[in-house]
Structures are given as C-alpha cells and as structure tokens.
C-alpha positions in Angstrom: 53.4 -52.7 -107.0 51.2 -55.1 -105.9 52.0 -58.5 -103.9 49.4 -60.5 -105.2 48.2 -61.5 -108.5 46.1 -59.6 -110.5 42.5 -59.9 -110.4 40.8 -61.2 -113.3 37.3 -60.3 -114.8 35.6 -60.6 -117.9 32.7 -58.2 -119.5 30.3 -58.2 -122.2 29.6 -56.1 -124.9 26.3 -56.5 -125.3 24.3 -54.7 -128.3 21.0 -55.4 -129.1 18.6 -53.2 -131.3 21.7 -50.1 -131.4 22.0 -50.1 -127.9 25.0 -51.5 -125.2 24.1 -53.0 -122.2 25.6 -50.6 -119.0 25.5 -51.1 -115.3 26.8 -49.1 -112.5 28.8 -51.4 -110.4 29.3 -48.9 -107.5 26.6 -49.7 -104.2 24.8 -47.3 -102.1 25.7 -44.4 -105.0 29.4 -44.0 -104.4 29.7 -43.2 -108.4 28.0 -42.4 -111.2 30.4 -44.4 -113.3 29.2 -46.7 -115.8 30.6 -50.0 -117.2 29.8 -53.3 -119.3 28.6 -56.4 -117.4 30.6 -58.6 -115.9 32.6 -59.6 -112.8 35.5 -61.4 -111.1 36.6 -65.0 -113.0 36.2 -67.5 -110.3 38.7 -70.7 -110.9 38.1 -74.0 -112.5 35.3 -72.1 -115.3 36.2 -70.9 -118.3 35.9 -67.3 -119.2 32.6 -67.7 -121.3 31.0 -69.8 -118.5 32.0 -66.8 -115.7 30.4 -64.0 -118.2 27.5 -66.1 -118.7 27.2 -66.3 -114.9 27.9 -62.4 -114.3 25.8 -61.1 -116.3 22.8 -63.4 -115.6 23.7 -62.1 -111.7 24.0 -58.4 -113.1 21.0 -58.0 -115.4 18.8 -61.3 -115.2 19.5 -61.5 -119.2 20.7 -64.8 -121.0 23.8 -64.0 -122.9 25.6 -66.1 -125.8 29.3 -65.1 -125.4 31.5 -64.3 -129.0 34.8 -63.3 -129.8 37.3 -61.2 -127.5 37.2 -57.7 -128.5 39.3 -55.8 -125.6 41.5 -56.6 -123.2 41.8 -53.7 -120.6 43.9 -53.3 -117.4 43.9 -50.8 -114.7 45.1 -50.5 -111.3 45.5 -48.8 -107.6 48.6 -48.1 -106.6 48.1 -46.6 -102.8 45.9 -50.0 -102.2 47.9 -52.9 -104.2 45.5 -53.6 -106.2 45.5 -54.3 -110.1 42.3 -56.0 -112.4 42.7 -57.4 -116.2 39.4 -57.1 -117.4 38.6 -59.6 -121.2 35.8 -57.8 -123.1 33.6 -60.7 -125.0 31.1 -59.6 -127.8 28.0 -60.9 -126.6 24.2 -61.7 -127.9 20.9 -61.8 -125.7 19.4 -65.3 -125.5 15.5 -64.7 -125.8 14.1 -61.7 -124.3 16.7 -58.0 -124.0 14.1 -56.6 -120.9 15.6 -55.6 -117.7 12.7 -56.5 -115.4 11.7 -54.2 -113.2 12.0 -55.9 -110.5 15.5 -57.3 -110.8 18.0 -57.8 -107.9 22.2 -57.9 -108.1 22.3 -61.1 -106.3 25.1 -59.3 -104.8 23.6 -56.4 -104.5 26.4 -54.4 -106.1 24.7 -53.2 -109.6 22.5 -50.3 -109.0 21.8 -49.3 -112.3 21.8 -50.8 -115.6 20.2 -49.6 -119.1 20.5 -49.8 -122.9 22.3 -46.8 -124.0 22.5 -45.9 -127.8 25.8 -44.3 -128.9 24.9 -40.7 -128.5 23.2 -41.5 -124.9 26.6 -42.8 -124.2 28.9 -40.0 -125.2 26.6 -38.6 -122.5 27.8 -40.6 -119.4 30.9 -41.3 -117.5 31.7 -44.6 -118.8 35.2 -46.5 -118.4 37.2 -47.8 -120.4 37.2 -44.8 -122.6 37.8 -47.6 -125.9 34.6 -48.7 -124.7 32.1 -46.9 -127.4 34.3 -47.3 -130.1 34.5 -51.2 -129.5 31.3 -51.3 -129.0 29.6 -49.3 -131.6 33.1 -49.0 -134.4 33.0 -52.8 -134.0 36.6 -51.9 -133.9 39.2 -55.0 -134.1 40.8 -56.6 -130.8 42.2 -53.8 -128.8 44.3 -53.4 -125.7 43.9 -50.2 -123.6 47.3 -49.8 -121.2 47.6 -49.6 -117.6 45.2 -46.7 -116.2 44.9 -45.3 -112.8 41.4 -46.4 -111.5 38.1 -44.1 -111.1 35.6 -43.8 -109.1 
C-alpha cells in the first residue's frame, strides 16, 4: 500500500450539443487511452476553481462547473501510487471549439475531441461508468478501487 496520501484530481463531464469532451492524457503516444478533462487539485483552491483551471490548461475551453456525478478511484500497487478522481457535470462558457492551434500548457494532452455516445463505445475510455454518467445522466456513483491502465 502506499506511504503517501492519495492523490487527488477532479474531471469534467462536459456535454455540449450530444457530445463529451475527451482528452488523451498520455505524452509522446504512450496510450491510446481516453479520459475526461481534468488534473491534479492543487491546495488552498477549491475543487470547482482546480477544474476550472484544468480544463482551461487541457482544452482552452471556459467551463461552468455543476453537481458531482462520480467519484472514482484507482491505483498502482508495484509503484505506491493511488488517485481519487471527483467527476463535476460541467457547461461550456461561450464558444465549445477546440482551436486548432491549442497547446497543453503542460504539454501532457495530446488529443482531445467531442465524442457522441456511439463514437465512444468505439474508444478505450476509463472509467468504464464514464458513458453511462455521461450520456444516462445516471445519479452520483462510485466506481471501486481498480488497477490502473495504460
């Protein structure tokens, strides 16, 4: 188990016009596996403020940040590490286009696109709730401990 504390992060579920917002947080193509938008909580913000902040870093899109809808958790055993993740129902602010010529200020995201549900069903996507939240609207939710993938 691990010594430190877990990590935190929060994500959005972000629908606009039948589609969720993904991104591929993996750099340099080291996966094809797709995820909401979000990122580590950093301390002394609240929750909201730190998926407001990811997201704009992610995607260059405005977000208004809703109710919790899913509270995931997974973990590495072999490297000590374990991350919470709080999934927010979210809203674009103004315009829903991923410019072109975005950047990850981190350069982390390599990918990001609006996926309807079917387009979805069609990618490798973690957590596996995440389509049903998204698109079932399904009530708060809390997917157990998984292994992580890559």
């Amino acid at each position: 188990m691990a010594k430190n504390s877990p990590r935190l992060a929060v994500r959005a579920v972000l629908l606009h016009q039948g589609r969720l917002l993904l991104v591929n947080a993996y750099p340099d193509g080291k996966s094809d596996l797709m995820c909401a938008p979000g990122g580590g909580v950093e301390v002394g913000a609240s929750l909201p403020d730190n998926l407001t902040r990811e997201v704009f870093e992610e995607t260059g899109l405005r977000i208004d940040v809703g109710a919790p809808c899913l509270v995931n958790e997974f973990h590495d055993p072999a490297a000590g590490f374990h991350q919470v993740d709080f999934y927010f129902r979210c809203t674009v602010i103004g315009s829903a286009e991923l410019a072109p010529e975005w950047q990850d200020v981190e350069n982390i995201v390599t990918d990001r696109r609006w996926v309807t549900q079917d387009q979805m069903a069609q990618l490798r996507v973690k957590p596996d709730s995440l389509i049903k939240i998204a698109f079932d609207e399904a009530p708060i939710s809390y997917d157990p401990l998984e292994l992580i993938v890559r």
